[in-house]
N, CA, C and O atoms as CSV, one atom per row, in Angstrom:
chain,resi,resn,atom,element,x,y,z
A,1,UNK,N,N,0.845,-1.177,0.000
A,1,UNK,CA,C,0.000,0.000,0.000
A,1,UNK,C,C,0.891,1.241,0.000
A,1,UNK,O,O,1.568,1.385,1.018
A,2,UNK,N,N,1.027,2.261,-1.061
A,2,UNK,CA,C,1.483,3.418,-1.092
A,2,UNK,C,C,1.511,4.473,0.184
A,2,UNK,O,O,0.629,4.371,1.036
A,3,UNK,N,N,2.112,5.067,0.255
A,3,UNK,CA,C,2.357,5.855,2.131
A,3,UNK,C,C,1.658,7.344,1.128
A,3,UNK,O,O,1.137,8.269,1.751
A,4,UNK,N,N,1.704,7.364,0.303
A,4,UNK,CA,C,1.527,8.468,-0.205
A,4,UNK,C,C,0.151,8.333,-1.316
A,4,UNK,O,O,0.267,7.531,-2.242
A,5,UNK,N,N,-1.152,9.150,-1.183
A,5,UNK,CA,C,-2.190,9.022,-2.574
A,5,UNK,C,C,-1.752,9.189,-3.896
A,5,UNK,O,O,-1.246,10.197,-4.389
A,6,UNK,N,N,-2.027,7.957,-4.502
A,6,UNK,CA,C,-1.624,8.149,-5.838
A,6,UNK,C,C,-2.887,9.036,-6.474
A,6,UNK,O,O,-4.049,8.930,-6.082
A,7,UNK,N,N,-2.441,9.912,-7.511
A,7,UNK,CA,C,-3.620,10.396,-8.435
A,7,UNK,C,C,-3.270,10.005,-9.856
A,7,UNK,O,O,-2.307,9.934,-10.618
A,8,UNK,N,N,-4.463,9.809,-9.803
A,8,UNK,CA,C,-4.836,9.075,-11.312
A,8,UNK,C,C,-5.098,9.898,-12.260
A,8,UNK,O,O,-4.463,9.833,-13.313
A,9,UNK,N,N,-6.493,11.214,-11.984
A,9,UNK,CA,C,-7.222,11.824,-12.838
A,9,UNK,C,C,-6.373,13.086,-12.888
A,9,UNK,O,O,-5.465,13.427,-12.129
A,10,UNK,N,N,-6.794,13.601,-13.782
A,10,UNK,CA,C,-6.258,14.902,-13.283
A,10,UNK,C,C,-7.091,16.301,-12.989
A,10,UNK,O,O,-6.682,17.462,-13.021
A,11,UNK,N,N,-8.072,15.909,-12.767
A,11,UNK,CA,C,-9.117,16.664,-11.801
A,11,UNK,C,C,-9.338,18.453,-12.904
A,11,UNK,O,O,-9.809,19.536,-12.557
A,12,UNK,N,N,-8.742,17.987,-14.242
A,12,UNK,CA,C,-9.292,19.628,-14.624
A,12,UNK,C,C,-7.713,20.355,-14.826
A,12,UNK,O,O,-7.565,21.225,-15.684
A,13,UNK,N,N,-6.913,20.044,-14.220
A,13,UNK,CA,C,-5.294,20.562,-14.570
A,13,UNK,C,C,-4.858,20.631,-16.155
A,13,UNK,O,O,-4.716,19.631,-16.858
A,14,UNK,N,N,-4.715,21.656,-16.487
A,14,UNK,CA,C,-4.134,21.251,-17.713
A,14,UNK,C,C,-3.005,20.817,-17.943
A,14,UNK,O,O,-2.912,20.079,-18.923
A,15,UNK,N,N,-1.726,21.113,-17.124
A,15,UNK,CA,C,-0.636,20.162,-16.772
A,15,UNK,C,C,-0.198,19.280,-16.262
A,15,UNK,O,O,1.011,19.085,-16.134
A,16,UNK,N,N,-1.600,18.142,-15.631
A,16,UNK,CA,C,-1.734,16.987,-16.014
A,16,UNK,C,C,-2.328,16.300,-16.497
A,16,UNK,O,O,-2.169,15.088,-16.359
A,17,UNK,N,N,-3.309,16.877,-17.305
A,17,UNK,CA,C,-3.642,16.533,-18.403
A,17,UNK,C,C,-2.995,16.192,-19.817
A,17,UNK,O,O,-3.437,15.331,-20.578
A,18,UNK,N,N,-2.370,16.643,-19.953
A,18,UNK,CA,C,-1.097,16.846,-21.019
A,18,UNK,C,C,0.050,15.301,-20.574
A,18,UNK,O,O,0.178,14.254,-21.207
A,19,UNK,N,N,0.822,15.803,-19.069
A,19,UNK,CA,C,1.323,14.812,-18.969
A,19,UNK,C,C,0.688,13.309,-19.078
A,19,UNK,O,O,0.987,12.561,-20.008
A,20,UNK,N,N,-0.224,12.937,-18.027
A,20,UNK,CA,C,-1.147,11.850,-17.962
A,20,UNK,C,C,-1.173,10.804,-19.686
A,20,UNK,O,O,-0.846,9.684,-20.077
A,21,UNK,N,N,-1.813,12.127,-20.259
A,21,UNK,CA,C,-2.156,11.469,-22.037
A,21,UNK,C,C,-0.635,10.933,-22.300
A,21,UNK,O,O,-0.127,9.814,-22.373
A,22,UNK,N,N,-0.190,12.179,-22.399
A,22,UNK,CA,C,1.411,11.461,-22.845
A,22,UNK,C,C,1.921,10.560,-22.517
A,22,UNK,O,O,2.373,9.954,-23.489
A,23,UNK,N,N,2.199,9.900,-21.226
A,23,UNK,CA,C,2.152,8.673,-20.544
A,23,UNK,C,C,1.184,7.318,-20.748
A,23,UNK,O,O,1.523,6.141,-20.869
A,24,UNK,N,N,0.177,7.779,-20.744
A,24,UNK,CA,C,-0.696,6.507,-21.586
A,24,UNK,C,C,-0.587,6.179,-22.575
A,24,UNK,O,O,-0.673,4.992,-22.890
A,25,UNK,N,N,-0.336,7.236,-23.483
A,25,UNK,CA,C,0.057,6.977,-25.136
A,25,UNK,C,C,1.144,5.891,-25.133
A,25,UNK,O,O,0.990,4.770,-25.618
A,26,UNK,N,N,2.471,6.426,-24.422
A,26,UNK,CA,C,3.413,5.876,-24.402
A,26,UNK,C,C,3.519,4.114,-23.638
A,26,UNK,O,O,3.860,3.054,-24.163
A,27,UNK,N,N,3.148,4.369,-22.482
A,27,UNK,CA,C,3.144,3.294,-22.038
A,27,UNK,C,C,1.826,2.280,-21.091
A,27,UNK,O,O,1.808,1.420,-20.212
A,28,UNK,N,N,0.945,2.969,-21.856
A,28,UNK,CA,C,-0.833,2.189,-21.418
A,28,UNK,C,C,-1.440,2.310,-19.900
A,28,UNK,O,O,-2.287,1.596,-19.363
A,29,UNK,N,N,-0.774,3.381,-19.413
A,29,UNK,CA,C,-0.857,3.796,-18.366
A,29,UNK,C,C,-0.227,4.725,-17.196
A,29,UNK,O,O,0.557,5.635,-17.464
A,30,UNK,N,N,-0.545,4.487,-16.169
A,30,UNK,CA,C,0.362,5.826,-15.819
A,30,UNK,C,C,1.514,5.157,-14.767
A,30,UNK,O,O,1.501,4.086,-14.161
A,31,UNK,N,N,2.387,6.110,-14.804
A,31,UNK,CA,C,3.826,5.150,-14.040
A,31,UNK,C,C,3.543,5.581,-12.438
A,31,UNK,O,O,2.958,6.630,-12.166
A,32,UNK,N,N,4.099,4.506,-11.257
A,32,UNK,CA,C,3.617,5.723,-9.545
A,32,UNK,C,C,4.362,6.642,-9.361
A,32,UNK,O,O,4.011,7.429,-8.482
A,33,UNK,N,N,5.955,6.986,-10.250
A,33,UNK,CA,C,6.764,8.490,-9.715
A,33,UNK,C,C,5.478,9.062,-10.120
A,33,UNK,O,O,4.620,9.072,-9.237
A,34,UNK,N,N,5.109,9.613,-11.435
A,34,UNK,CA,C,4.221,10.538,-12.046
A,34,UNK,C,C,2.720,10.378,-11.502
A,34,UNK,O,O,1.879,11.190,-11.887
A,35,UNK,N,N,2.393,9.436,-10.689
A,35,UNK,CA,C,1.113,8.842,-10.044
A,35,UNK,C,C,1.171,10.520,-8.371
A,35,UNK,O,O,0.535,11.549,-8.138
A,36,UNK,N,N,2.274,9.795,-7.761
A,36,UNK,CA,C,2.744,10.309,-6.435
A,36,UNK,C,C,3.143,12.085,-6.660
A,36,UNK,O,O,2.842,13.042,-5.947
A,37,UNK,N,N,3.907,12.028,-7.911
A,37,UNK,CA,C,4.648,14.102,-8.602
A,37,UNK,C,C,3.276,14.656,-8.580
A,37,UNK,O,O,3.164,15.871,-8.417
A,38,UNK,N,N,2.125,13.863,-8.737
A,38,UNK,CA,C,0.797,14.739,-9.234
A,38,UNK,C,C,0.547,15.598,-8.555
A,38,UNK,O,O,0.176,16.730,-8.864
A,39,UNK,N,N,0.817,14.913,-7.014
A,39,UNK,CA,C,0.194,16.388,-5.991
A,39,UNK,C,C,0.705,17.768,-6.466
A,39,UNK,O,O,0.109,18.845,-6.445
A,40,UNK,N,N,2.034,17.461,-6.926
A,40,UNK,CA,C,2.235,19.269,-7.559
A,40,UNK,C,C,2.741,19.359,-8.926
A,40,UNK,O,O,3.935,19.254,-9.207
A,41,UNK,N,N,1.769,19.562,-9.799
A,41,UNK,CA,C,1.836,19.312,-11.327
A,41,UNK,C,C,3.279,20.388,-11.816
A,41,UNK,O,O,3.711,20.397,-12.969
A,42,UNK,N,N,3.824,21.181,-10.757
A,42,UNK,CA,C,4.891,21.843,-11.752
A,42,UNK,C,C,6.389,21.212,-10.727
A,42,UNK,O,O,7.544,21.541,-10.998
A,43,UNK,N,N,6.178,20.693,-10.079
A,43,UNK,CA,C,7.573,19.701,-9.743
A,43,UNK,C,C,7.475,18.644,-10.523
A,43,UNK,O,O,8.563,18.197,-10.887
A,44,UNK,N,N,6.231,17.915,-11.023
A,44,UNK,CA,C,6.223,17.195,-11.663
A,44,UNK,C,C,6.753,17.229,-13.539
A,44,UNK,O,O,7.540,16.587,-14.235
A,45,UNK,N,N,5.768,18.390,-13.749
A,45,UNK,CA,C,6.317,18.901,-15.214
A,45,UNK,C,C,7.982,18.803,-15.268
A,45,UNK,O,O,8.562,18.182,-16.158
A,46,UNK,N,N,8.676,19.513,-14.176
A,46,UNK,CA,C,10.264,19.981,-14.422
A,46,UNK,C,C,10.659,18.857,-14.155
A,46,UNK,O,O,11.343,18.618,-15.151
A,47,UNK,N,N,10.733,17.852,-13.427
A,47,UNK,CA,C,11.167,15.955,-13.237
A,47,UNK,C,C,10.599,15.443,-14.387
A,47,UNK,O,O,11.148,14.351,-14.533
A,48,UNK,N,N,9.821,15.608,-15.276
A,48,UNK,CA,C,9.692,15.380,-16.769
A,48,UNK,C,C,10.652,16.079,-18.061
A,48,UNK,O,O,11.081,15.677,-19.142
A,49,UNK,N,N,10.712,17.331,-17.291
A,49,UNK,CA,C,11.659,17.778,-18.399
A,49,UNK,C,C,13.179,17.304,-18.008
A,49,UNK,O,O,14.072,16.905,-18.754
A,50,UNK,N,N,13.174,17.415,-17.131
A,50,UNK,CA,C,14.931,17.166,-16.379
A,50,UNK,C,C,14.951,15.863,-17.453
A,50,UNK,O,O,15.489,15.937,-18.558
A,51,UNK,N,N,14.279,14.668,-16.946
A,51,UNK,CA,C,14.624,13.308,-18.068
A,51,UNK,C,C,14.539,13.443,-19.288
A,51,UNK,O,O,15.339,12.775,-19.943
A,52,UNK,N,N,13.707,14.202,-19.935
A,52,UNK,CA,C,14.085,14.238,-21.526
A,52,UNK,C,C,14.943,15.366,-21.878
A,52,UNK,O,O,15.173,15.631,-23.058
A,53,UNK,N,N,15.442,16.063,-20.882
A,53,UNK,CA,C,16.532,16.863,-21.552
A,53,UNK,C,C,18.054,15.982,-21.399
A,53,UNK,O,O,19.035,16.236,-22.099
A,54,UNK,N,N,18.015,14.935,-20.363
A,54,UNK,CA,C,19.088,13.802,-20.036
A,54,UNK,C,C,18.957,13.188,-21.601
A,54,UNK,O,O,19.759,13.452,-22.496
A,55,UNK,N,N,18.036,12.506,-21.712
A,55,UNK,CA,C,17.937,11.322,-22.666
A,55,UNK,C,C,18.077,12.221,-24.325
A,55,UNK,O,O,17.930,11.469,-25.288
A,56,UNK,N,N,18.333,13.673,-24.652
A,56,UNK,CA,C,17.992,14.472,-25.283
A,56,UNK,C,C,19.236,14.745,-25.658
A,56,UNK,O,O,19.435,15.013,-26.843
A,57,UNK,N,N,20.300,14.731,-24.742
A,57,UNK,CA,C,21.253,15.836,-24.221
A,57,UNK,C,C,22.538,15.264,-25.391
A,57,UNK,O,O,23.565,15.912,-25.593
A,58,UNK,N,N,22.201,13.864,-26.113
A,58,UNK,CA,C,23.495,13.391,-26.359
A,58,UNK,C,C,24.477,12.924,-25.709
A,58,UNK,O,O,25.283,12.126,-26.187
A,59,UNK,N,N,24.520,13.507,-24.203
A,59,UNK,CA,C,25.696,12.625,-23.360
A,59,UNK,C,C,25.546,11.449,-23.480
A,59,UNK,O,O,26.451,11.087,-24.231
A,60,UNK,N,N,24.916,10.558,-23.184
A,60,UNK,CA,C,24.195,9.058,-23.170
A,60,UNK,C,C,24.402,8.422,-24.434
A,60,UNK,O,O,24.078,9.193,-25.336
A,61,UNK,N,N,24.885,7.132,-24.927
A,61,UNK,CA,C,24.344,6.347,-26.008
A,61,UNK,C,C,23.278,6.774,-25.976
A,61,UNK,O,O,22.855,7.529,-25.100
A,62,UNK,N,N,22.552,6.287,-27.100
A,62,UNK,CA,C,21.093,6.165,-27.264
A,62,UNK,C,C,20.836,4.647,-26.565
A,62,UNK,O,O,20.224,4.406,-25.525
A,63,UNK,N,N,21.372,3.895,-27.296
A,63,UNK,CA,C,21.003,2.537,-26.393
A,63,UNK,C,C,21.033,2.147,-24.843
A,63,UNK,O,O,20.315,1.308,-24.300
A,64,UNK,N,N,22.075,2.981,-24.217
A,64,UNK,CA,C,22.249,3.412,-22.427
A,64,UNK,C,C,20.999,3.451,-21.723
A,64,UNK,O,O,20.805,2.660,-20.800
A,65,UNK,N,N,19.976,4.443,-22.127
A,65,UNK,CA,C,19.072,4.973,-21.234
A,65,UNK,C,C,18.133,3.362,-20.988
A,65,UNK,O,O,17.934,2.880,-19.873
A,66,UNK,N,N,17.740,2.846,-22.072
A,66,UNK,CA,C,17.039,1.876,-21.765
A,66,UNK,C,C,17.605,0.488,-20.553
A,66,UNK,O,O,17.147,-0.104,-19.576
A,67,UNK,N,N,18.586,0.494,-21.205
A,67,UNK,CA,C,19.371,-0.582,-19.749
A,67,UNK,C,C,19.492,-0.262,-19.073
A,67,UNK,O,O,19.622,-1.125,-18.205
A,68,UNK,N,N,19.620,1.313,-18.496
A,68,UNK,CA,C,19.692,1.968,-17.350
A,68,UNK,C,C,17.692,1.767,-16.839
A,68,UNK,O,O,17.311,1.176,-15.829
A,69,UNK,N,N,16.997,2.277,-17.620
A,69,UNK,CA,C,15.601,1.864,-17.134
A,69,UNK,C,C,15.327,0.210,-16.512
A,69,UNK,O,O,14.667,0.075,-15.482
A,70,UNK,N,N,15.864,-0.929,-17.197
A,70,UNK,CA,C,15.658,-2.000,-17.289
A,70,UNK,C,C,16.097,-2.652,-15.705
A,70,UNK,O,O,15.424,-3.367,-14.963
A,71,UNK,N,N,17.371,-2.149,-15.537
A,71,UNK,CA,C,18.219,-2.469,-14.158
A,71,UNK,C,C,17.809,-1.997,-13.651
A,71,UNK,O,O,17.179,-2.806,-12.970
A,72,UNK,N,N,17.499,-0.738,-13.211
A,72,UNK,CA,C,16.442,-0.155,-12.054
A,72,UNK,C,C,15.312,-1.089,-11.572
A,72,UNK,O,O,15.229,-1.754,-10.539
A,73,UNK,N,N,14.225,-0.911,-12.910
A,73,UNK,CA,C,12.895,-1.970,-12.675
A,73,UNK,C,C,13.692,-3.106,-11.967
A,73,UNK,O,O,13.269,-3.306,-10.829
A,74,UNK,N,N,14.649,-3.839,-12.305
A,74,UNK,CA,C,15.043,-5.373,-11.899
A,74,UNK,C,C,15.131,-5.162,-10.366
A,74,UNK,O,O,14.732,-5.853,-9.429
A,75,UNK,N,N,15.810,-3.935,-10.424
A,75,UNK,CA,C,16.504,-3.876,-8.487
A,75,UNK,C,C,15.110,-3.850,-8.085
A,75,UNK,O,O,14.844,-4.882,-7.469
A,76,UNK,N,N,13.943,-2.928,-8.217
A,76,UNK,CA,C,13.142,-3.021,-7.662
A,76,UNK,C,C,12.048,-3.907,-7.870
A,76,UNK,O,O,10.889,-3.709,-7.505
A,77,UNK,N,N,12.413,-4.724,-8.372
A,77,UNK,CA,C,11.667,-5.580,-8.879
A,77,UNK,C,C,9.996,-5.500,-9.313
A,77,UNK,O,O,9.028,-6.013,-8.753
A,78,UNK,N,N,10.079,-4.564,-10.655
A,78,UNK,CA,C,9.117,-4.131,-10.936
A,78,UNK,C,C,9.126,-4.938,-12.324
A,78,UNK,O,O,10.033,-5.763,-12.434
A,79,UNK,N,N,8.367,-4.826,-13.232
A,79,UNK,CA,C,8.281,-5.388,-14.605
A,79,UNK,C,C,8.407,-4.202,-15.762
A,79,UNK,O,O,7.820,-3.134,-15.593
A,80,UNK,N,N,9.017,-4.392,-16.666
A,80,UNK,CA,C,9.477,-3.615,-17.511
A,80,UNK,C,C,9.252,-3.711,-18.650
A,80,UNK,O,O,9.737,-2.907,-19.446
């Protein structure tokens, strides 16, 4: 059980509205960082941009970011 309310909807926000879609599009639902960031849709927005300006930035292979996603899920043993 989460220590913290996840939000799902986005109650009328237009900046999570935006995010939310984008996330479902992508991956059929919504992830719990971005579930739990909701309570404040603009810490959340900038922890969205921070990662695609990482994965954006060129420092990284392109192929990096995903094994870096993959090993995470494993440690926490989430499914990926």
């Amino acid at each position: 059980m989460p220590r913290v309310r996840e939000i799902e909807q986005d109650g009328g926000d237009a900046t999570l509205a935006e995010i939310f879609k984008k996330e479902r599009d992508a991956f059929g639902g919504l992830l719990n960082p971005t579930k739990v960031m909701a309570h404040c849709p603009p810490i959340l927005r900038a922890a969205k941009a921070l990662g695609a300006s990482i994965e954006q930035s060129g420092q990284l292979p392109k192929s990096l970011p995903p094994l870096i996603y993959f090993r995470v899920a494993s440690i926490n043993g989430c499914p990926f």
